[in-house]
N, C-alpha and C positions, 0 to 999 in steps of 0.2 A: 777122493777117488770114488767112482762110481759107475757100474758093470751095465749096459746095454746090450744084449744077448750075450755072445762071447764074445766082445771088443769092450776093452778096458780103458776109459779115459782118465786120467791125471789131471785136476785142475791146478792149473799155475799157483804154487803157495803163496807169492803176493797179492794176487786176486784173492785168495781166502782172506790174506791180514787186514788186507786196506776194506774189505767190508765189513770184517770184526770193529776193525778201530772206528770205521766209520760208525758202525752199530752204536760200541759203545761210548764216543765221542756223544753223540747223538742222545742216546740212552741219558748218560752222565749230564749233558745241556740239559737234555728236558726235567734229568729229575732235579737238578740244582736249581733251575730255576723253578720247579714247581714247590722246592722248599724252599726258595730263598721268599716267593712270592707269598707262602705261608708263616715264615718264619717272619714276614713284615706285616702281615695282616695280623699277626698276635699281637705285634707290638702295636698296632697303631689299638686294638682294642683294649692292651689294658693301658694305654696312657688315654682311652675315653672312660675308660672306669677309675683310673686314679683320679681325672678329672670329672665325672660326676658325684664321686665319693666326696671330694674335695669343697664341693661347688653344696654339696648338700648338709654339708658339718659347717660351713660357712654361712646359709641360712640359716642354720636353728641358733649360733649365736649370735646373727644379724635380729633376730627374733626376739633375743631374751632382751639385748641392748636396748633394742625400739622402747621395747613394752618399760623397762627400768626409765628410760627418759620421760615416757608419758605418766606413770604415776609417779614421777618427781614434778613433772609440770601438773598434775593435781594438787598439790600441794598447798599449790597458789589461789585454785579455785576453792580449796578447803577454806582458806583463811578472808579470802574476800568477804561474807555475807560477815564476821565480827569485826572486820573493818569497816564495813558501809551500815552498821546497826551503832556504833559505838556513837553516842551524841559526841564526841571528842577524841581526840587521839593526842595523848602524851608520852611521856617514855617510858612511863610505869605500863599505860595499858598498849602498847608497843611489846614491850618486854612481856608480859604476862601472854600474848595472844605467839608472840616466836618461841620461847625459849626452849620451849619443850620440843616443837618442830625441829628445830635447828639439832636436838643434842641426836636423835634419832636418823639425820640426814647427813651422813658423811659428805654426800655427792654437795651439798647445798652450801656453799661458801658464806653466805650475807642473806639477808633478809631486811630491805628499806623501805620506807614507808617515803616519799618525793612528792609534796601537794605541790600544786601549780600556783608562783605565787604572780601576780603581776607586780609593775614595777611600781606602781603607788604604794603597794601593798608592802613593799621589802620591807621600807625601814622600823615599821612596828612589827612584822615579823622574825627581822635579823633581833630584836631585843627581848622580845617572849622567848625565844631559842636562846638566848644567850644567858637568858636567867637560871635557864632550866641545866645547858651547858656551858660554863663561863669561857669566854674564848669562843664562841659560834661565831663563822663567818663564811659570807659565801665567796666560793672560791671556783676558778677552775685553771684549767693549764696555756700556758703562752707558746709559742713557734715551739721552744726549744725541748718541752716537758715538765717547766716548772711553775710550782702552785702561786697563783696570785688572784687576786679580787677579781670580782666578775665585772667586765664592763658592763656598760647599760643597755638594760635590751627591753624590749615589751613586758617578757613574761621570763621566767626562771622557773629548773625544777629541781628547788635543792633538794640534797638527801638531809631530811629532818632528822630519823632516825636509823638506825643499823645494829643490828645483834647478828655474830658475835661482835661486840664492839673492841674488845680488846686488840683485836687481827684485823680490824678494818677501821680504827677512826680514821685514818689519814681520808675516808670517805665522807666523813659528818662533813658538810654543807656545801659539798661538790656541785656543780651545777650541770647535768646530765644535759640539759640544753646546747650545754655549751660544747658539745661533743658531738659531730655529723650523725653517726652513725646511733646513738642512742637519739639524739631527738628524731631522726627519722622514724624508728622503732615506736618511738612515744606516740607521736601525731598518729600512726596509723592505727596505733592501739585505742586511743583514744576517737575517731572515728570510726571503728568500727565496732568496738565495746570486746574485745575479743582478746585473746594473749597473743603476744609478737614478741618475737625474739631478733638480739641483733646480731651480727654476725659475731666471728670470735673476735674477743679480746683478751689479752695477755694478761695471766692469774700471778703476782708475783711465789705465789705457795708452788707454783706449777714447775718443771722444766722447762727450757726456752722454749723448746717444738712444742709445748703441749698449749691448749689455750681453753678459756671459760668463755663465757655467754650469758648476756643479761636479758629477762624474760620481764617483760611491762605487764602487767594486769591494771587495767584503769580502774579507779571507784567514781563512782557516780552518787548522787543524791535521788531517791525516790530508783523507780527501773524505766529507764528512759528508752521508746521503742522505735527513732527512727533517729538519722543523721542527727538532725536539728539539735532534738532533745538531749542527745549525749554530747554534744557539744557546750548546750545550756550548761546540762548539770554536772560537768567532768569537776571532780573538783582535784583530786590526788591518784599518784599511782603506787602499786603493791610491788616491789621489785624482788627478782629471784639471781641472785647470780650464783650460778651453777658450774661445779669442775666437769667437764669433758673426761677427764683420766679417770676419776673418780666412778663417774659414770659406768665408765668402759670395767673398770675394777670392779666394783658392783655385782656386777650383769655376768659378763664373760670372763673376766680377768684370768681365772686359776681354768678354765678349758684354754687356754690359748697358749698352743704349742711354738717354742723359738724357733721352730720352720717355718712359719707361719707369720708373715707381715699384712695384721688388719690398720689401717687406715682409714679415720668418720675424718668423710672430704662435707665441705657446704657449695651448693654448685650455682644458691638462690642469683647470684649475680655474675656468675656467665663463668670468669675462669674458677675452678676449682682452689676453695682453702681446705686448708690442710687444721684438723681441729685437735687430733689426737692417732699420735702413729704407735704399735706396739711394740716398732724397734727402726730402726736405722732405713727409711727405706734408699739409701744414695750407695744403699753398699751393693759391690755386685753377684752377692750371693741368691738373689731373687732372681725367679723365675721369669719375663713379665709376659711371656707368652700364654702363661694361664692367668694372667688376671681375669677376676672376678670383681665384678660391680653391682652390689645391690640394693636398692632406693631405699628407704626407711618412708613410715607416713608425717605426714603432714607434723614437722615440731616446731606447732607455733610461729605458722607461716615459714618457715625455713625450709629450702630444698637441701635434706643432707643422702648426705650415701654412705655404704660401706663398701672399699674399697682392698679386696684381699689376691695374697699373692702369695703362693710356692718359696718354699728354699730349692734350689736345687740338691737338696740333700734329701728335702722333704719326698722327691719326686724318687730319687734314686732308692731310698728306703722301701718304697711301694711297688719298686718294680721286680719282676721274677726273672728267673734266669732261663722259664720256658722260651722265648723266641729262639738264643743262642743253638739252646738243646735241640730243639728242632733241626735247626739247618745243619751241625753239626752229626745229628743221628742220621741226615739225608745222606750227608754223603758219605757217610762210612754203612749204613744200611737201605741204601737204595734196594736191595733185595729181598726185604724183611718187609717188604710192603703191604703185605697180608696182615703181619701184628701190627705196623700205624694204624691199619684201616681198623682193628679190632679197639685198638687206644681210643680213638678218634668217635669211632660210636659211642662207643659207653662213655668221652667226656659231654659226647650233645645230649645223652640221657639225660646226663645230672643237668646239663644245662636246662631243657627241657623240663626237669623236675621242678626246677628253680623257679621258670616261668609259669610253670601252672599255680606255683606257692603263689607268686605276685600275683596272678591273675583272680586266686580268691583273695588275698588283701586289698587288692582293688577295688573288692563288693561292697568295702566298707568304709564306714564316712569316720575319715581321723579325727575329727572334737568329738563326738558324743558317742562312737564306739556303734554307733546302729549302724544298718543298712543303710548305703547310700541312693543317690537315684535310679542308680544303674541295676544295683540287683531290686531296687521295687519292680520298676518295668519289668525286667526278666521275671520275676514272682508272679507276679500280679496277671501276666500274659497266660505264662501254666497255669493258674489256680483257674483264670477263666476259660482255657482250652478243658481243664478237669470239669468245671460243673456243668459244663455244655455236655458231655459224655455221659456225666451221671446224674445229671439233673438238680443239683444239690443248689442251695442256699447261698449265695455271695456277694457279702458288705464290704465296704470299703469306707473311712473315716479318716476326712481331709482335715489337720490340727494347725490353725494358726496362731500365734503369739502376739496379743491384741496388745496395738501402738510399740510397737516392739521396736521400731526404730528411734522413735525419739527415747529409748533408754538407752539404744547404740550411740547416739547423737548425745544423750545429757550424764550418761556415767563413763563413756566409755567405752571400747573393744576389748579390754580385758574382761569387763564384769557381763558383755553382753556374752562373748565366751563362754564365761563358768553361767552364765544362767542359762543358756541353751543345753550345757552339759546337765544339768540341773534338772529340767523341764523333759531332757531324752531320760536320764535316768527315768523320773515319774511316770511316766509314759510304759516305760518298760516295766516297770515292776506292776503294770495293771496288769497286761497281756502273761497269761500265766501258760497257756499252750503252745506248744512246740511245731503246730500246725500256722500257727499265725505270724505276723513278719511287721514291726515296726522297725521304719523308715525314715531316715531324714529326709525330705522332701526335693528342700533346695531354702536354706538362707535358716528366715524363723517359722518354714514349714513343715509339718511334720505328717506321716503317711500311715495308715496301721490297715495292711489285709488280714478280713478275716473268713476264712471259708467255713460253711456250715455251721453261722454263729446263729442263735435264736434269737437273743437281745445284745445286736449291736449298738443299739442310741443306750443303752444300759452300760457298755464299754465307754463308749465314749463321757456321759456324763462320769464314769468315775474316772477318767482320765482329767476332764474338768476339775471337780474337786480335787484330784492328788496334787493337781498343777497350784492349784488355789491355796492347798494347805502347806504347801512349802514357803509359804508368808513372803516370797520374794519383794522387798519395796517397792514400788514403783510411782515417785511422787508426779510422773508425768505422765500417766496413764491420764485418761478422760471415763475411764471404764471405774475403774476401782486405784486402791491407792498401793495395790500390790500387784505382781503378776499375774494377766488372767490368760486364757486361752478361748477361743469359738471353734466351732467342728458342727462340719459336716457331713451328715453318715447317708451313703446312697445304698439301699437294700436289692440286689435283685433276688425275687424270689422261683420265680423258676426262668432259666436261662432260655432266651432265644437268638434263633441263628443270624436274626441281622446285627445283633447288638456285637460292639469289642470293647475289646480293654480300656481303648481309647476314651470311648460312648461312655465308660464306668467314671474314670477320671474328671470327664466333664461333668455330668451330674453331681457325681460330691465335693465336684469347685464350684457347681451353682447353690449347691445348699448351705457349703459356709460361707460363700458370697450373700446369704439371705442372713446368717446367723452375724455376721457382720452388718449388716444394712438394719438387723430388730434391736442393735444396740450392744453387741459382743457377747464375751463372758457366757455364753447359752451353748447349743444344741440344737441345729435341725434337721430333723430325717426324711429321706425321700426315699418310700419302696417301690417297689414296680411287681408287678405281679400279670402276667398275660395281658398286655398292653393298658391295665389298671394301675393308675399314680395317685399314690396320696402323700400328703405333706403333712408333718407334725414339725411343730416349734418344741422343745422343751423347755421351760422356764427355770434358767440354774444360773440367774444373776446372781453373783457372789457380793456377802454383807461386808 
């Protein structure tokens, strides 16, 4: 009711209701659905944080796995050079070069020794074997799976010897030839000088699902350097046969939660084998909408993966009862909108908090704990916006790890790892001021700015030596027979306005481009002074 001079009108009370109801019909649609729309956009975020969570604890023991397979496939590179130095190989000096390997290698099933014999060649070598082992005969298996004499072929590769021999004679003088998938393995090991692994083969120690894999290391006579040669000179192979479960035990075994189904698939020949699963994958308690697939490197010519997937219990565990609470507090406090919105800031705060935390972890380079490239450029840009202002002094010292790939190439990614770790450590403990900022570059490059230093080629040579004095091997250096580093130090000494960061960068890539090109292992500085350039070499070849 509502008074217009002295005339009093009455609105009809159904007009009042039906625009209430309608109001809050209306009201109630939009906020339900503006919480139902929120209460689904939580969920959809934390099933991408369950699943980056997820995806990211499944890499780091995708990681550990790798690395355990590859220094077990060293193993074999270990033992090669006293197989191919031994004038002879018996079962004494068979046994004295395994025994000890084998007690320290769970994962390592067998360890054989299989010369390539021809067939002229069998009958005086079935009888030197059989003296040494009474009963030696070459064998391999018929249609059905059972052992009998080897037919007649070109060539044969028994297994001479084997430790542990107790749990594997039924292998003394098998003929691995006589097997598709091991002579494939063989020939190509033996053309290309290199270790090849065969697909899986059933470990009787194993479970049914689980399965092993035999790893060829060919020996040669002299170091033969092309096709030809290692064909001439192939004369026996090194064999490794390795548990897959074992492996996985090793490495990951005790972090691997029973929500959790990891699965090492081999993919080298198109459809997926199955080499080792960490529980049942046929049951239907797994997830497989979050599977996760991730490659493993190169093992020994083999394309493997890890293959990981959710329990659905796994999933339910992780999830919070925020979504529910949500839509629920919508529609019983639709009116309270003032304290969500108050909720709702102060959780983007912390979020926000969170991000800025990532965003300086992200400065930094995860192996060696320095600055990565990203906060060099951002340093390096201020420190030269600073001495353009105040005129100061600013060196830069470009650090490479001289032939540093053929140690990635000849020990390994685990040991090129810990020597980068190594080499950043040194680096760091030169740089003593809290003004100056080393860098990992990018790979085995390293970065150190330094503002307002007097003697930077003095920094750098003792960077040099610290690097030197850390004795790291390196017998495939061309430099020296340990780890050496080259550096390039570019000086500006009084700043000008055409020059940048950039201009900086290039000058001391061109001086350790020189300090590489005079022979490594050195030092050479390039100052600039009011459009005056001088060049010094420092002479810091290491003995």
């Amino acid at each position: 009711m509502f008074e217009i001079g002295h005339l009093v009108w009455i609105a009809p009370r159904d007009v009042v209701s039906r625009r209430a109801i309608a109001f809050l019909v209306l009201f109630t649609t939009v906020g339900i659905a503006c919480f139902g729309w929120l209460a689904l956009s939580l969920y959809e975020a934390e099933t991408d944080a369950i699943d980056r969570g997820f995806r990211s604890r499944v890499n780091q023991q995708v990681t550990l796995f790798e690395r355990e397979v590859l220094l077990h496939l060293e193993i074999l590179h270990a033992l090669k050079p006293g197989f191919e130095t031994a004038p002879t190989v018996d079962y004494e000096q068979f046994d004295r070069l395994t025994r000890n390997v084998l007690k320290r290698s769970p994962a390592l099933q067998a360890l054989a020794w299989a010369p390539r014999v021809s067939r002229s060649e069998l009958e005086p070598f079935q009888a030197r074997l059989a003296a040494e082992q009474p009963g030696f005969q070459l064998t391999e298996r018929n249609g059905g799976g059972d052992i009998k004499p080897v037919d007649p072929r070109d060539w044969y590769l028994p297994v001479a010897y084997i430790q542990p021999l107790a749990t594997n004679s039924a292998a003394v003088g098998f003929d691995l030839a006589s097997e598709q998938r091991r002579l494939a393995a063989s020939i190509e090991a033996r053309r290309t000088g290199k270790l090849v692994a065969t697909a899986g083969v059933r470990l009787v120690q194993e479970p049914a699902n689980q399965r092993g894999f035999l790893v060829f290391m060919p020996l040669y006579h002299g170091e033969p350097s092309n096709l030809t040669e290692r064909l001439q000179q192939h004369y026996a192979y090194l064999n490794g046969v390795f548990r897959v479960g074992e492996l996985f035990r090793q490495s990951i075994g005790v972090t691997v939660s029973k929500n959790v189904l990891l699965r090492v698939l081999d993919r080298t020949e198109g459809e997926p084998e199955e080499l080792f699963a960490s529980a049942d994958p046929g049951l239907e308690r797994w997830n497989r909408e979050f599977t996760y697939v991730q490659p493993l490197a190169d093992i020994a010519g083999r394309d493997w993966v890890i293959e990981a997937m959710p329990s659905n219990q796994y999933l339910q565990l992780r999830r919070g009862s925020l979504p529910i609470l949500v839509f629920l507090a919508g529609l019983v406090l639709l009116g309270m909108l003032n304290v969500y919105v108050v909720v709702t800031l102060r959780h983007n705060r912390e979020l926000n908090a969170t991000k800025d935390q990532l965003e300086r972890i992200s400065l930094t380079d995860s192996l060696t704990g320095l600055a990565n490239r990203r906060h060099f450029d951002e340093f390096l840009e201020t420190e030269w916006k600073r001495a353009r202002r105040q005129g100061n002094r600013l060196s830069l010292i470009m650090i490479d790890i001289d032939h540093f790939k053929q140690y990635n190439d000849e020990y390994g990614h685990p040991a090129g790892d810990h020597c980068l770790e190594q080499v950043a450590q040194a680096l760091d403990s030169v740089v003593g001021r809290s003004t100056d900022l080393v860098a990992r570059y990018g790979g085995e490059e390293f970065a150190l700015v330094l503002p307002d230093t007097d003697d930077a080629t003095g920094v750098a040579e003792a960077c040099r030596e610290a690097v030197e004095s850390l004795r790291i091997p390196h017998e495939y250096s061309r430099v020296a027979d340990i780890i050496t580093i080259s550096a390039g130090v570019y000086t500006v000494e009084r700043p000008e306005s055409g020059m940048t960061a950039e201009s900086i960068t290039e000058k001391a890539d061109e001086a350790l481009y020189q300090a590489k090109e005079r022979g490594r292992n050195q030092v050479v500085t390039v100052a600039r002074s009011s459009g005056f350039k001088s060049e010094k070499p420092v002479k810091t070849q290491g003995g």
